[in-house]
C-alpha positions as MATLAB code, in Angstrom:
seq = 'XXXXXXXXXXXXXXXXXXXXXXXXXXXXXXXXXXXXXXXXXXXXXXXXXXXXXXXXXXXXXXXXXXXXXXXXXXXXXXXXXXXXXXXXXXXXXXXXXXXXXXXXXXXXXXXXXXXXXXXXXXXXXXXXXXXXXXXXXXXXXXXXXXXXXXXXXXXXXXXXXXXXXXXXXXXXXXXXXXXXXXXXXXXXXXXXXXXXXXXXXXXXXXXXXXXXXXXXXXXXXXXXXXXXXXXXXXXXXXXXXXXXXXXXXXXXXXXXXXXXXXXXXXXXXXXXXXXXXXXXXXXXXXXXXXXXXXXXXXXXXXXXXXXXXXXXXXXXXXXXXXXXXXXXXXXXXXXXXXXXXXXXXXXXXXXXXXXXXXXXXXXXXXXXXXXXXXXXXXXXXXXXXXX';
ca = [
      66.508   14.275  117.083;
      65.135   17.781  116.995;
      62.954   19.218  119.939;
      59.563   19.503  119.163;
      57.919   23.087  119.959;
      54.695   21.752  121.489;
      52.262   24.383  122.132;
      49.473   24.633  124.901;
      47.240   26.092  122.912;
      46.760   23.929  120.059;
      44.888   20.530  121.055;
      46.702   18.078  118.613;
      48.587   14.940  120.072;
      52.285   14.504  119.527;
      52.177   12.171  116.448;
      50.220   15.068  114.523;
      52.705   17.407  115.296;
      55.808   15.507  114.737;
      54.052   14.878  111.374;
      53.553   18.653  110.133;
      56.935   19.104  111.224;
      58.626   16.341  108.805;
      56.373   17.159  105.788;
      56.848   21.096  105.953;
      60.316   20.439  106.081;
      60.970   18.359  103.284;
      58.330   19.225  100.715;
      58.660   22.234   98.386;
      56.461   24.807   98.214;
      54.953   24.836   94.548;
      54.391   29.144   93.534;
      50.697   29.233   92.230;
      49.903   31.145   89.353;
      46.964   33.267   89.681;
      44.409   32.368   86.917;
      44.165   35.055   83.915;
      41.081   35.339   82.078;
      41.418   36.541   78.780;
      38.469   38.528   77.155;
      37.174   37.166   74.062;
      37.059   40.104   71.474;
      33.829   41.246   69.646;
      33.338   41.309   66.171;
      32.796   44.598   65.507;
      31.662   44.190   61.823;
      28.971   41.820   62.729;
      27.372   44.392   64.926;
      27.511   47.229   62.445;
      25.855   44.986   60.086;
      23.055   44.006   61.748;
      22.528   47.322   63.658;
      22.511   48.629   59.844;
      19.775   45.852   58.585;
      17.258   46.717   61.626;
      18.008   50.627   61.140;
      17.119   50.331   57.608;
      13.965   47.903   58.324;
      12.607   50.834   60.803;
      12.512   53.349   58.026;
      10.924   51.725   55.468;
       8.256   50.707   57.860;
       8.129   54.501   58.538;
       8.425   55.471   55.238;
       6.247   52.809   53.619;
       3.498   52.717   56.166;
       3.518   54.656   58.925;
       3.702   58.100   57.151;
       1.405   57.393   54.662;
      -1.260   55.981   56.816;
      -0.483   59.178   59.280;
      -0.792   61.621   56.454;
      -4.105   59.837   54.888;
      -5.613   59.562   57.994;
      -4.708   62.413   59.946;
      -2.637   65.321   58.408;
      -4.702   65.423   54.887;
      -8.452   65.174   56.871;
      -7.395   68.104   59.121;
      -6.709   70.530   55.906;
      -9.628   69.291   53.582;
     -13.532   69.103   53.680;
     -14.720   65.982   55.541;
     -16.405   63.864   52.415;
     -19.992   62.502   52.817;
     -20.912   58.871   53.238;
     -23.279   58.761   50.392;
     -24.640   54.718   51.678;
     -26.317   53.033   48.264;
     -28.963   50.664   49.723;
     -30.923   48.760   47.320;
     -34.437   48.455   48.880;
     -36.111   46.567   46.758;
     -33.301   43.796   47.844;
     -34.057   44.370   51.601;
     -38.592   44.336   50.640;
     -38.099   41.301   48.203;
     -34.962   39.211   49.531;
     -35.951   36.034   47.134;
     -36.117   37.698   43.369;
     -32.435   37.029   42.925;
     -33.463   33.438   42.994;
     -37.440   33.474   42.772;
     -37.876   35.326   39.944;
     -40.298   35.416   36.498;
     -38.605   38.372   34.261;
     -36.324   40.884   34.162;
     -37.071   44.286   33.978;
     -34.936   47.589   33.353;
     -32.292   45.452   35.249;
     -33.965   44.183   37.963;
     -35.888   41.052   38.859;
     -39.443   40.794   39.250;
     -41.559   37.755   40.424;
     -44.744   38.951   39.051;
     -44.618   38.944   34.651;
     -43.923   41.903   32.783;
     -46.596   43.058   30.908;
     -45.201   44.350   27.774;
     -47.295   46.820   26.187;
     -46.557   45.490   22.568;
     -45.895   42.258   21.717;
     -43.478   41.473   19.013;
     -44.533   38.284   18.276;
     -48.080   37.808   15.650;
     -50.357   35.520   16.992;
     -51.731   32.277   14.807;
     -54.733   33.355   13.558;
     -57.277   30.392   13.914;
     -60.298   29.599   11.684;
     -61.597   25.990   12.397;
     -60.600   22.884   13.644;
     -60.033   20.064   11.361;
     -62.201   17.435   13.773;
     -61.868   14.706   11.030;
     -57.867   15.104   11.619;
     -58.007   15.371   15.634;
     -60.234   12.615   15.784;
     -57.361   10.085   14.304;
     -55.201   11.710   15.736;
     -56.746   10.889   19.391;
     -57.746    7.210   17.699;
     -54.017    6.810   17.561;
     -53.244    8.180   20.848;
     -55.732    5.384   22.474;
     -53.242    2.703   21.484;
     -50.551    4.317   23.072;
     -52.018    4.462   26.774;
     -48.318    5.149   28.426;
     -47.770    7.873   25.994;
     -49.693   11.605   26.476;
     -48.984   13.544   23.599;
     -49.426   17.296   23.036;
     -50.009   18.168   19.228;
     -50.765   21.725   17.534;
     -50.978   21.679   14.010;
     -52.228   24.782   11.535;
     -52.362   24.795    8.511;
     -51.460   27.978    5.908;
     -54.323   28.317    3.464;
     -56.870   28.041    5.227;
     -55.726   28.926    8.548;
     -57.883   25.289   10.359;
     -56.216   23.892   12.751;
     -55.428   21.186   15.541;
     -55.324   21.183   19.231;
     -55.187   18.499   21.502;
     -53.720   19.655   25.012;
     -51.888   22.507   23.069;
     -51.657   25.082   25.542;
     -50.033   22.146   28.598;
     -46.654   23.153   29.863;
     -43.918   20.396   28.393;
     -40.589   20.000   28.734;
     -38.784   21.531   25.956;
     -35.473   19.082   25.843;
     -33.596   20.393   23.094;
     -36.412   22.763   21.334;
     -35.265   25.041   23.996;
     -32.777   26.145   21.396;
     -35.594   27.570   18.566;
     -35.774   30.799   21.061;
     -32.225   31.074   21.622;
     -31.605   30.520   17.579;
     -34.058   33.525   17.314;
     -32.666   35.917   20.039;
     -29.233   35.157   18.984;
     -30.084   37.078   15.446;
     -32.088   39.824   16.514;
     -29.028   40.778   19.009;
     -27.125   40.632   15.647;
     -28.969   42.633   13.675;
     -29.135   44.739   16.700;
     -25.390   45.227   16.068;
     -24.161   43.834   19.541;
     -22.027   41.257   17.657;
     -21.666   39.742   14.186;
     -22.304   36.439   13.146;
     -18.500   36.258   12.360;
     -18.004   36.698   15.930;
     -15.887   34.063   17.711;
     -16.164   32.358   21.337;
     -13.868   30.336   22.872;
     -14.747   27.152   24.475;
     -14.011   27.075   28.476;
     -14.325   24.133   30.519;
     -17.879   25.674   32.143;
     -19.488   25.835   28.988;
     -19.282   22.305   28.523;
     -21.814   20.048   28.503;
     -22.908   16.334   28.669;
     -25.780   14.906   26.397;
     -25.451   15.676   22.379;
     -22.815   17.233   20.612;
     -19.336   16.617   19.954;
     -18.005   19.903   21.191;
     -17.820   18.713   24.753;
     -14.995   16.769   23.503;
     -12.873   19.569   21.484;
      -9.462   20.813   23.036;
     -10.115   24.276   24.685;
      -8.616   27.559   23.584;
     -10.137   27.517   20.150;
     -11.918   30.014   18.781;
     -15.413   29.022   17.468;
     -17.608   31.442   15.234;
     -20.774   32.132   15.999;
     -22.152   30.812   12.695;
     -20.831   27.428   13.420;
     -22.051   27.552   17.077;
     -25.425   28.264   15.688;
     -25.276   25.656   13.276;
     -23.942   22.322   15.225;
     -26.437   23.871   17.946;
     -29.695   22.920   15.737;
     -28.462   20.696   13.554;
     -26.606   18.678   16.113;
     -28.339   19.390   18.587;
     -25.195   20.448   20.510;
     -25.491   21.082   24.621;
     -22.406   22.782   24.695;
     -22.747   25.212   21.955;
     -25.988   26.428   23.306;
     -24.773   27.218   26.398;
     -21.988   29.159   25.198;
     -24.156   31.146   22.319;
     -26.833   31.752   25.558;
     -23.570   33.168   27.610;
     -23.045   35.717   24.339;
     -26.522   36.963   24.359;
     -26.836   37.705   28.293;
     -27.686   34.403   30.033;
     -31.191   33.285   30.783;
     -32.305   35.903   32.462;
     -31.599   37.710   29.032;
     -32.959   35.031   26.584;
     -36.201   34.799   29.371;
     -36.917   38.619   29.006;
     -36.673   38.468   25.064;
     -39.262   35.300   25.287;
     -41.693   37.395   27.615;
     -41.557   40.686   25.268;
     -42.079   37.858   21.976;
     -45.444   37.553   23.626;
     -44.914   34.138   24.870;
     -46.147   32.969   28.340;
     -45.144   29.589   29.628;
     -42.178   29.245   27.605;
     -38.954   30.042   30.119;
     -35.363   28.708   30.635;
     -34.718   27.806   33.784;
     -31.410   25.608   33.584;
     -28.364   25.467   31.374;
     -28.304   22.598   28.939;
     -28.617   19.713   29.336;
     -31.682   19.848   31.064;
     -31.831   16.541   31.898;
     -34.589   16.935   34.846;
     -37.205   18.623   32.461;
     -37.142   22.040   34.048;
     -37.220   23.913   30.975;
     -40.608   24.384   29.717;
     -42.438   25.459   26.725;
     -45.930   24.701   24.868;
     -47.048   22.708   22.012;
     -48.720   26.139   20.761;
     -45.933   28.714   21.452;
     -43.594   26.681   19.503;
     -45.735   26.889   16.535;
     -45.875   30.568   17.516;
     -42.586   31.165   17.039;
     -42.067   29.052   13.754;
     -44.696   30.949   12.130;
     -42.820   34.386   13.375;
     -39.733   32.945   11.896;
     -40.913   32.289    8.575;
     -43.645   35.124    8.047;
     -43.167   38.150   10.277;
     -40.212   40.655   10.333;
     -38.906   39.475   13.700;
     -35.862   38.676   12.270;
     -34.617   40.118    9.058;
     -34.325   38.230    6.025;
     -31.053   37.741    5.863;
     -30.582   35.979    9.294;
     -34.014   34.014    7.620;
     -31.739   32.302    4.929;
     -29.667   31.382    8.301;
     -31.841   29.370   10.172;
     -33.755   27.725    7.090;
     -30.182   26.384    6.109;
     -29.867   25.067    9.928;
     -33.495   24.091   10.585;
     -33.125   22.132    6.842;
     -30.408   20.056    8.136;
     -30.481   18.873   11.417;
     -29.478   15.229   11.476;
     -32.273   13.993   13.480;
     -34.688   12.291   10.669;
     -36.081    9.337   12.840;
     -39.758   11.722   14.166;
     -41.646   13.869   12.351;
     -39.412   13.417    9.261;
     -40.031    9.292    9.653;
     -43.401    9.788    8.591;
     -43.202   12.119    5.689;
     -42.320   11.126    2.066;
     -39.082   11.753    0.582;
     -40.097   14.675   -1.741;
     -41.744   17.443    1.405;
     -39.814   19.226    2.715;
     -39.293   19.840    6.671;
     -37.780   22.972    8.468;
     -37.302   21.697   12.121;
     -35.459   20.967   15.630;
     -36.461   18.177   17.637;
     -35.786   17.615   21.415;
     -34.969   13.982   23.562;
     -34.894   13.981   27.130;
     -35.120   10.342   29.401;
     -39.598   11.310   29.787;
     -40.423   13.146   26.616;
     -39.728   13.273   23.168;
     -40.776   15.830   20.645;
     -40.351   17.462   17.492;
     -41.524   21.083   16.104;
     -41.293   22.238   12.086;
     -43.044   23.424    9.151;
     -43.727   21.363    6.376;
     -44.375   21.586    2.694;
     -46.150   18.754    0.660;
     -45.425   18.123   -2.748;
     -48.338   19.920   -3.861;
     -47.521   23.434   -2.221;
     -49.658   23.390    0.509;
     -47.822   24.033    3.849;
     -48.333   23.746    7.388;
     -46.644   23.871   11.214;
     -46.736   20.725   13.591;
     -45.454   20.176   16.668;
     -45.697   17.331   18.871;
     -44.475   16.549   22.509;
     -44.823   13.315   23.999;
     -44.509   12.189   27.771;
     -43.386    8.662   28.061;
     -41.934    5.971   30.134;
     -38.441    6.452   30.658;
     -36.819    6.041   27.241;
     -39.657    4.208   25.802;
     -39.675    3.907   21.986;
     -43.348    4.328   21.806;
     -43.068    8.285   22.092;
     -41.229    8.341   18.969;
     -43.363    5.264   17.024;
     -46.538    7.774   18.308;
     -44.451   11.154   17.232;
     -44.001    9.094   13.203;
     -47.549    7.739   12.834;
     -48.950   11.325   13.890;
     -46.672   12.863   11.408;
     -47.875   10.178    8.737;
     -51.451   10.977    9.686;
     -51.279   14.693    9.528;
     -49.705   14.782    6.021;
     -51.626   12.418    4.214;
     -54.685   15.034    5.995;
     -53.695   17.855    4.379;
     -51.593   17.181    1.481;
];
């Protein structure tokens, strides 16, 4: 058995050391390998690309936008003239905030609250000689059955110039009869030369328009003439149609301006069609105003006449004033139905020559047929009058 070295200076006991000694001995030292680690190699071509992509991003951001805004802002304002700041303020906005909104007419482009006083009108005033009492008086006699109903009537008659006028001058609301002063300004802008009656609109979605008329329900994109917008407008009574011939001529504002230089007072457009809530107003007396300036005076050439006596001669409406006429007169006219009034507005010619304007408005009861039953018996009462 082999001494064992035992050393004084390491504190192990005998066991330990006889251990060491036996394992040392017979187990073989293993050679470590020192650990190698291998760099990973960079792609090259992926750097070059994207080095290439941001190079090329930073000059055309330089090229684009930075030297552009450097030279507009900087390098060209040190070699030129500095430019005034002319400012365009429009005062009368900042004195009279409300006309875009609040306003009565239009003048030289701008709106006014206060009317424009026109120094000529171009409209002829009815001239008036007497009052037929004997016809009024009925006429109110009739009116007393029909307590719910509050008519306005204007009649005049050719010859002799007498007349009828029971609450004439009251502001109504027009319904459809809007459309005899948009019928009128349509043709003076044509003879003006703005457009032809061969003129075509087409019909967009905003022009449309609940109420009467069948062109609400026609495909868009087609063109429409103006002849046949002015047609289906009073013969019709088409919503849609007027709206888009009113969008031709300049809007309200437009058709409101013509109406004030006519002469007229109280009539004025205030809403597109339909005007369901009665906003658009006009009078018994100013309708009759404008008939007569459509058949007699040179507002309107005669040409664009023959127009509007072939639309005013048809419109399909026969159940008011034409109810209580006989078959052989003859009636030029546009009538108007809203929920609260009723009303119709022509010139008539008896049998035996004679002619003469009427026009009657009636407030009523929501829908109620005694406007109209009033509007026929009236019409009855007036003829038989004067014919």
């Amino acid at each position: 058995m082999p001494e064992l070295s035992y050393s004084k200076d390491r504190k192990v006991d005998l066991y330990t050391e006889m251990y060491e000694q036996y394992c040392l001995k017979n187990t073989p030292v293993k050679k470590i390998r020192p650990i190698v680690r291998h760099k990973r190699k960079k792609n090259k071509d992926n750097y070059l690309f994207i080095n290439k992509c941001i190079s090329a991003s930073f000059f055309a951001i330089l090229l684009f936008f930075v030297l552009p805004y450097s030279f507009k802002h900087y390098v060209s304002v040190a070699f030129t003239h500095h430019k005034k700041v002319i400012l365009n303020i429009d005062y009368n906005k900042l004195l009279y905030p409300t006309n875009n909104y609040l306003y009565k007419d239009l003048f030289l482009g701008h709106y006014t609250i206060k009317d424009t006083k026109y120094s000529k009108k171009l409209m002829v005033d009815l001239k008036e000689s007497y009052e037929r009492t004997t016809l009024k008086n009925n006429l109110l006699a009739l009116a007393s059955h029909y307590s719910r109903i509050k008519p306005s009537v204007y009649v005049w008659e050719y010859n002799g110039k007498s007349y009828v006028n029971i609450d004439a001058d009251k502001p109504y609301p027009a319904a459809s009869i809007i459309k005899i002063p948009v019928l009128i300004e349509m043709f003076r802008e044509i003879e003006a030369g703005k457009f032809s009656i061969n003129d075509t609109m087409i019909l967009e979605d905003y022009y449309r328009a609940s109420g009467s008329g069948k062109l609400q329900y026609s495909q868009g994109g087609i063109h429409h003439s103006m002849d046949h917008l002015a047609r289906i407008m009073i013969t019709n009574s088409d919503n849609s149609a007027t709206n888009m011939i009113m969008a031709k001529i300049g809007g309200m504002p437009e058709v409101n301006r013509a109406i004030k230089r006519w002469g007229l007072k109280t009539t004025h457009i205030n809403n597109w069609l339909p005007d369901l809530g009665g906003t658009n107003v006009t009078t018994a007396k100013e309708l009759a105003k404008m008939l007569y300036n459509i058949d007699v005076t040179p507002i309107i050439g005669a040409e664009s006449k023959r127009y509007i006596y072939d639309y005013m001669t048809h419109v399909k409406n026969n159940r008011l004033l034409q109810a209580g006429l006989p078959q052989n007169a003859l009636l030029l006219h546009k009538t108007g139905d809203i929920g609260f009034m009723v009303g119709d507005a022509g010139i008539v010619k008896t049998s035996s020559g004679k002619k003469y304007i009427v026009v009657i408005l009636a407030k009523r009861p929501y829908n109620n047929l005694q406007g109209k039953e009033f509007i026929v018996k009236a019409s009855r009462i007036i003829y038989n009058n004067i014919s």
